[in-house]
C-alpha positions in Angstrom: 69.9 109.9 100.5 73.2 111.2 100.2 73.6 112.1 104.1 72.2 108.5 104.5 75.0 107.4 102.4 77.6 109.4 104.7 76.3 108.5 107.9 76.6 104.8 107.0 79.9 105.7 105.5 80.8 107.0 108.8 79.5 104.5 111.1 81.1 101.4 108.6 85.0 103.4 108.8 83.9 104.0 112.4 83.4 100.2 113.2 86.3 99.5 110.7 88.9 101.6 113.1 87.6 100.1 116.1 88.4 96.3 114.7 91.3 94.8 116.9 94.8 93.7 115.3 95.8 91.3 117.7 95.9 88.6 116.9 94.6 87.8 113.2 95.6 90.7 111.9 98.9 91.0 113.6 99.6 86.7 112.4 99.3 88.0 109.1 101.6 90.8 109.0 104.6 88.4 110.9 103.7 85.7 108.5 104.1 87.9 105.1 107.6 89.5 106.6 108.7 85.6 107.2 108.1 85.0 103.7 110.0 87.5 102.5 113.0 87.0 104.6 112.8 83.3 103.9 114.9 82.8 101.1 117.2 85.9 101.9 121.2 84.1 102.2 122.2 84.2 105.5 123.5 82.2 108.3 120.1 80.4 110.7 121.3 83.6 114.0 121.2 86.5 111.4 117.7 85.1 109.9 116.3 84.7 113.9 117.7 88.6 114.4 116.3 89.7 111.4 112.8 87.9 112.8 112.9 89.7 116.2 113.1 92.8 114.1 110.5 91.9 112.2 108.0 90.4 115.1 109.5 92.2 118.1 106.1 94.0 120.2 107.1 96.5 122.6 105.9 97.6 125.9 103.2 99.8 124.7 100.6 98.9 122.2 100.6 102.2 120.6 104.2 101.8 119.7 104.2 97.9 119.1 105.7 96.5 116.1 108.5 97.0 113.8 109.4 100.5 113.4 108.1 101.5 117.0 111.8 101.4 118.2 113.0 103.7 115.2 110.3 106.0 115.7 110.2 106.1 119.5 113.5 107.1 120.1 113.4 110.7 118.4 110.1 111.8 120.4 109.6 113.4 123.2 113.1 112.4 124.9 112.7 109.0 125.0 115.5 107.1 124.0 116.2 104.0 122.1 116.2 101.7 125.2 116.1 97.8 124.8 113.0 96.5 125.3 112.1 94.1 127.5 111.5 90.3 126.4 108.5 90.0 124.1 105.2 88.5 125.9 104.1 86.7 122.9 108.2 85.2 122.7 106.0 81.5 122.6 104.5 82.2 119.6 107.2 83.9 117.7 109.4 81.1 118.0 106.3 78.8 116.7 106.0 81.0 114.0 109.7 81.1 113.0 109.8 77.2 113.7 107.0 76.7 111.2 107.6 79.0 108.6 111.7 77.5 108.4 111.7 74.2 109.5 108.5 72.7 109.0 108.5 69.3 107.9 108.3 69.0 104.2 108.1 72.9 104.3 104.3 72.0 104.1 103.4 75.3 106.5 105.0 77.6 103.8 103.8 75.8 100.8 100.3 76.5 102.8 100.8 80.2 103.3 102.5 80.8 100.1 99.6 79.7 97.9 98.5 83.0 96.4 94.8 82.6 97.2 96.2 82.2 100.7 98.8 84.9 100.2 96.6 87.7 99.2 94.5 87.4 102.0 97.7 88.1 104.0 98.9 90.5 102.3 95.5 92.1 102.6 95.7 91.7 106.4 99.2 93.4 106.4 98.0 96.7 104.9 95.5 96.7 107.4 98.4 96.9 110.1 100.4 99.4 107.9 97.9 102.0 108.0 96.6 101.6 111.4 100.6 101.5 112.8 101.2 105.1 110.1 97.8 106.5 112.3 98.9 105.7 115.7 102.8 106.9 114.8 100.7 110.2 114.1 98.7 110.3 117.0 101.9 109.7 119.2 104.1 111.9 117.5 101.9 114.9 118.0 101.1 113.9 121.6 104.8 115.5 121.9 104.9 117.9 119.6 101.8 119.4 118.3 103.3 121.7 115.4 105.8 119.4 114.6 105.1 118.5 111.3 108.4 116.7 110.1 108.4 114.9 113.1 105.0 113.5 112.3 105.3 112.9 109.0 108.9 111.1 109.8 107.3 108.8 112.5 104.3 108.0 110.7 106.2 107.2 107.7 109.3 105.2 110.0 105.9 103.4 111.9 104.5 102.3 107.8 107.8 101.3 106.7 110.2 100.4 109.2 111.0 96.7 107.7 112.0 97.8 104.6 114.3 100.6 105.8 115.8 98.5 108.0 117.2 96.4 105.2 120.3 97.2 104.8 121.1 97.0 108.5 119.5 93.2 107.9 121.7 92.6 104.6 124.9 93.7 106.6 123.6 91.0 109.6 123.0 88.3 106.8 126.5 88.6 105.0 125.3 90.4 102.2 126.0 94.0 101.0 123.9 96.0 98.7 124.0 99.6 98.4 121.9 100.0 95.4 118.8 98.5 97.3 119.0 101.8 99.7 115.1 102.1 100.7 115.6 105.7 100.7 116.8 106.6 97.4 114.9 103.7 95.6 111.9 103.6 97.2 109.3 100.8 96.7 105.4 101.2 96.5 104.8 100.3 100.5 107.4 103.2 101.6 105.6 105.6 98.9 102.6 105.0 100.3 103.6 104.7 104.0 105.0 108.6 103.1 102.3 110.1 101.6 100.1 108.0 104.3 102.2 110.1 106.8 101.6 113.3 105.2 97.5 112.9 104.9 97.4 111.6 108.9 99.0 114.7 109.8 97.5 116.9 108.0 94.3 115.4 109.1 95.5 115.4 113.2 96.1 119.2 113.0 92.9 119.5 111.4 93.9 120.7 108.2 92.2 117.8 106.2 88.4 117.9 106.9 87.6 114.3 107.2 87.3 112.0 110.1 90.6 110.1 111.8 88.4 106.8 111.1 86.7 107.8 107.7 90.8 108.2 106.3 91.9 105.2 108.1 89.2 103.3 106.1 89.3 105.1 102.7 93.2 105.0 102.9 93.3 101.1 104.1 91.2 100.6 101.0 93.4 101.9 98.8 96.8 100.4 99.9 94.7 96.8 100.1 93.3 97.1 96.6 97.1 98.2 95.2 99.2 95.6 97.0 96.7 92.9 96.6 96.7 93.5 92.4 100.5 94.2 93.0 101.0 90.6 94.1 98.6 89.0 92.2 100.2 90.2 88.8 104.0 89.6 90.3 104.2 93.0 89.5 107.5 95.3 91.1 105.9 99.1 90.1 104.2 101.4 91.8 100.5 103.1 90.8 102.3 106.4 91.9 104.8 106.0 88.6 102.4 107.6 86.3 101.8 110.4 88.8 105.1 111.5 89.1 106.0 111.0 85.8 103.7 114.1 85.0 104.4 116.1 88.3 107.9 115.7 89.1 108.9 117.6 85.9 107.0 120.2 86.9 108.0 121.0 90.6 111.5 119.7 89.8 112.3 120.8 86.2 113.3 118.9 83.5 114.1 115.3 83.3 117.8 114.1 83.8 116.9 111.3 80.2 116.6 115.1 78.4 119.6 116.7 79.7 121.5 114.1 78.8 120.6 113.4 74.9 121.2 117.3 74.8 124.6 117.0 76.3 125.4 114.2 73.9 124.4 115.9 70.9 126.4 118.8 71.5 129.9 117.3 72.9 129.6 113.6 71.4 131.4 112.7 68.5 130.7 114.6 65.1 129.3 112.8 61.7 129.3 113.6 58.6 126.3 115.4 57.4 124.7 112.9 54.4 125.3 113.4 51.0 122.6 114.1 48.5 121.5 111.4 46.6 122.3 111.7 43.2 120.2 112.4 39.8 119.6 109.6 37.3 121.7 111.3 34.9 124.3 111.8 37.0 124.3 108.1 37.6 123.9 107.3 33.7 127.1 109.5 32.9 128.8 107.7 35.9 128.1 104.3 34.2 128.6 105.6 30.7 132.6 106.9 31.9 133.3 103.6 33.3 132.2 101.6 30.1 134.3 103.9 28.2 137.3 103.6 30.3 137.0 99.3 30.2 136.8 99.5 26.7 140.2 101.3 26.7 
């Protein structure tokens, strides 16, 4: 029974990695970025640049998307060349047009509707993992023991809206530096990372499982996370309580710790308390200044 269980296990991620993006699946991930960048300030040109970044499809489908520029460009000498006009420009414009301008902004009222929602959201994850697998597979195309490189193009291919932000606030007027991606990293780029380091360690064979059994087991996961993520309007990450227990022990002790340790030795000094006093004590106390009134 349980090899029955695998080999339908097998042949469900199997038929799960073989499910085409375009075009449902790549609609919903265009559609979710729009709806984050809708309400960002900005003049209407920056917003349209920031949606080419976002929807831009490259000449190959194994590097389409955004964050197949970033992670193209440091592979295999190919350089960071503009690409040529998008062949689905058409649709990208409709997409902007409805998502912006709309009449009564009914199409984002629509699409915005959390029931709605979710189910794009869900279909983005799909495209996260799937883009973090092929950035693998092309990265190590080009370099077969080059781990960092994997790991950086896998994780550049999972997150590449988000750490193009800042490059999009500067565009849009706006300045942030405490936003950085990369030293306040968000649950998607977490898990685009560690997405990066399982895909490689399972495309140099290090992780014994299938390519399409961890695209399916790890699509599940990031579906199930930022689907309860949204749903709650919730900003954390599952990985918090992880860390919490790990990072203190490959990384030593916590800065909160250092700190209360430096302020008890070098902040200011009080005055140890006095000992309370003894009843009689206070009874003579009283009984002196009654004696000294009635002098």
């Amino acid at each position: 029974m349980e090899l029955l269980s695998a080999l339908s296990l097998g042949e469900l991620a199997l038929s799960f990695s073989r499910v085409p993006l375009f075009p449902v699946f790549d609609l919903s991930y265009f559609i979710v970025s729009l709806l984050y960048l809708k309400y960002e300030p900005g003049s209407p040109a920056a917003s349209a640049f920031a949606h080419l970044q976002y929807s831009n499809e490259s000449r190959s489908p194994a590097i389409q998307l955004t964050g197949g520029k970033c992670s193209r460009a440091g592979q295999g000498g190919e350089g960071l060349v503009p690409p040529r006009p998008p062949p689905h420009c058409d649709a990208t414009s409709l997409r902007r047009y409805l998502t912006f301008f709309c009449p009564l902004d009914l199409f984002y009222k629509c699409v915005s509707f959390l029931p709605v929602k979710l189910v794009f959201v869900a279909m983005k994850e799909v495209v996260r993992v799937r883009k973090i697998a092929v950035g693998i597979h092309h990265a190590h195309h080009h370099y077969h023991h080059g781990w960092f490189i994997m790991i950086a193009t896998g994780w550049v291919k999972g997150s590449g809206v988000a750490l193009m932000a800042n490059f999009e606030q500067l565009l849009r007027g706006v300045w942030k530096p405490e936003t950085n991606e990369i030293l306040h990293m968000s649950f998607p780029s977490k898990a685009s990372l560690y997405g990066a380091v399982l895909f490689t360690l399972q495309q140099t064979r290090w992780l014994p499982v299938s390519k399409a059994t961890l695209i399916f087991l790890f699509t599940m996961f990031m579906v199930s996370c930022k689907v309860f993520l949204t749903a709650t309007h919730s900003h954390g990450s599952p990985f918090d309580v992880l860390e919490a227990y790990v990072c203190p022990v490959l990384f030593g002790t916590a800065w909160g710790g250092d700190h209360h340790h430096h302020h008890d030795n070098h902040g200011p000094q009080h005055c140890p308390p006095q000992p309370a006093k003894s009843k009689e004590e206070l009874a003579e106390g009283s009984r002196k200044k009654k004696t000294k009134k009635a002098d």
